[in-house]
Structures are given as C-alpha cells and as structure tokens.
N, C-alpha and C positions, 0 to 999 in steps of 0.2 A: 679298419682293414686288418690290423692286427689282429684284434677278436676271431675274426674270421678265419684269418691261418691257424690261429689256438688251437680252435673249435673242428677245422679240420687236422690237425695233427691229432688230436685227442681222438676222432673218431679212427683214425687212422690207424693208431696204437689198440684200440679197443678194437677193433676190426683182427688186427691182429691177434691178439690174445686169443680171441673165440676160433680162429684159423684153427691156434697153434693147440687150443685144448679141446676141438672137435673134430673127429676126424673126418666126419661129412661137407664139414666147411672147408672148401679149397680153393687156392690159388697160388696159379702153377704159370710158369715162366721158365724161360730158357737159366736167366741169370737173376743174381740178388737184385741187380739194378732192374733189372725188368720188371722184376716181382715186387719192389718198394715204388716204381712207378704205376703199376697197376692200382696197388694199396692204396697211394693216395686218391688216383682217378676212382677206383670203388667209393676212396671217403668223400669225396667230393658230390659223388651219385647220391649216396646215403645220407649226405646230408644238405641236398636240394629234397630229396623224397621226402624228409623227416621236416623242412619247412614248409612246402607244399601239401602235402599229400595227407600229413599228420593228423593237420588240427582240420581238417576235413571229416576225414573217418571219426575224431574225437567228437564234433560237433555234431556226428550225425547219429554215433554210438552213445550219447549221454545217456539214456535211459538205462540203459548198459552197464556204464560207468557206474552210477548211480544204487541198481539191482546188488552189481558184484563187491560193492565195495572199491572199488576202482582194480579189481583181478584183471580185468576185461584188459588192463594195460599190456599185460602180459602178448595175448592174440595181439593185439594192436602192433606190437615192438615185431611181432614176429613174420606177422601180413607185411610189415614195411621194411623187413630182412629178404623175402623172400621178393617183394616188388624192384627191391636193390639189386637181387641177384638174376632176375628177368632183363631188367634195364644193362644192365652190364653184358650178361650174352647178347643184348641187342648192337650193344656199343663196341663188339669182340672184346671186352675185355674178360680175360682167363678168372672169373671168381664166381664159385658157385654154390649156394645152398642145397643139399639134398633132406626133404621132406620137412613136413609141417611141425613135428618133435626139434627136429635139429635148429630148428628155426627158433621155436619156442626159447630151446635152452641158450642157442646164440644170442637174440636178443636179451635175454635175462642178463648173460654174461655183458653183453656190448655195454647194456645199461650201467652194469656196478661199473667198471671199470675206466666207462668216457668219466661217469661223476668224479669218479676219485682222479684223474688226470684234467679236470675240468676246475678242481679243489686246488691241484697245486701248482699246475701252470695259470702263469698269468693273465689277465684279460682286461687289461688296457688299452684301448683305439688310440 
C-alpha cells in the first residue's frame, strides 16, 4: 500500500513540474487546496491509465518498439498524457493537455522526473 501512495505522489509532483514548465498544460482551481486535490486525482487517473492501458498499446506496438529503437516510447507517454487528460474532463476534473507536441514534451518531462522522485522516495509496502 505504501508503494502505492509513493508512486502516486511521484506522479503527482511530476505531474506538476510539466504544469509548471508548459504552458499548454493546465490546471486551474479556485484554491491551492483545490488545485493539490485535483493533482492528486489526475495522478491517481495517470496512473490506473499507465497500468492498464500501457502495456496494452506496448504489447500491440512491439514491432514499433522494435523498428524505433524503443523512440516509439516517446508517442506512447504522450497518447497516455493526452488519454489522462480526456479521462479527467470526463471526471470534471480542471487538467488539461493542449495538442499532440505539448503532450510529447509533457510526457518526456513526466517521465525524467517521476524516475528521479521514484530514485529517492522510498518504496517499501
């Protein structure tokens, strides 16, 4: 269970960072406390998407994978940014990706940054 909260707080903060360093990525709230409740509920979206939906697309992309050298990862991070940000205006929650670039670089970002908060928070159950 702990793992769990980790691995959401880390998306959570990585979530944030690509917010705070794109300006196409938003989320918008009345208050801080609204807008850190939101965050988590996005990371909590993003990251049922990224266990579900992932190794799906991976599995069916392998040729993909394969051709690109694994670049293909890239689109991958980015289609599961932008499927985050569908699910979430479905769910009313205020977080949203604007275009397939922004997505790109988001997910780029999401990725270094969960790793490196995935490195030095702990992850004992």
């Amino acid at each position: 269970m702990m793992n769990f909260v980790v691995k959401t707080l880390a998306n959570a903060g990585a979530l944030g960072v690509a917010i705070w360093l794109l300006q196409d990525i938003t989320l918008t709230g009345e208050s801080t406390g609204k807008k850190a409740l939101t965050l988590i509920l996005v990371a909590l979206v993003f990251g049922l998407v990224n266990f579900l939906v992932k190794p799906v697309v991976k599995l069916l992309t392998l040729p993909l994978f394969i051709l690109t050298l694994g670049l293909i990862t890239l689109v991958v991070n980015a289609l599961m940014l932008l499927l985050t940000s569908w699910l979430a205006e479905q769910f009313d929650l205020s977080f949203h990706v604007e275009g397939f670039w922004t997505a790109v670089l988001g997910g780029l970002i999401i990725s270094v940054v969960s790793w490196a908060l995935n490195v030095i928070l702990p992850d004992s159950d």
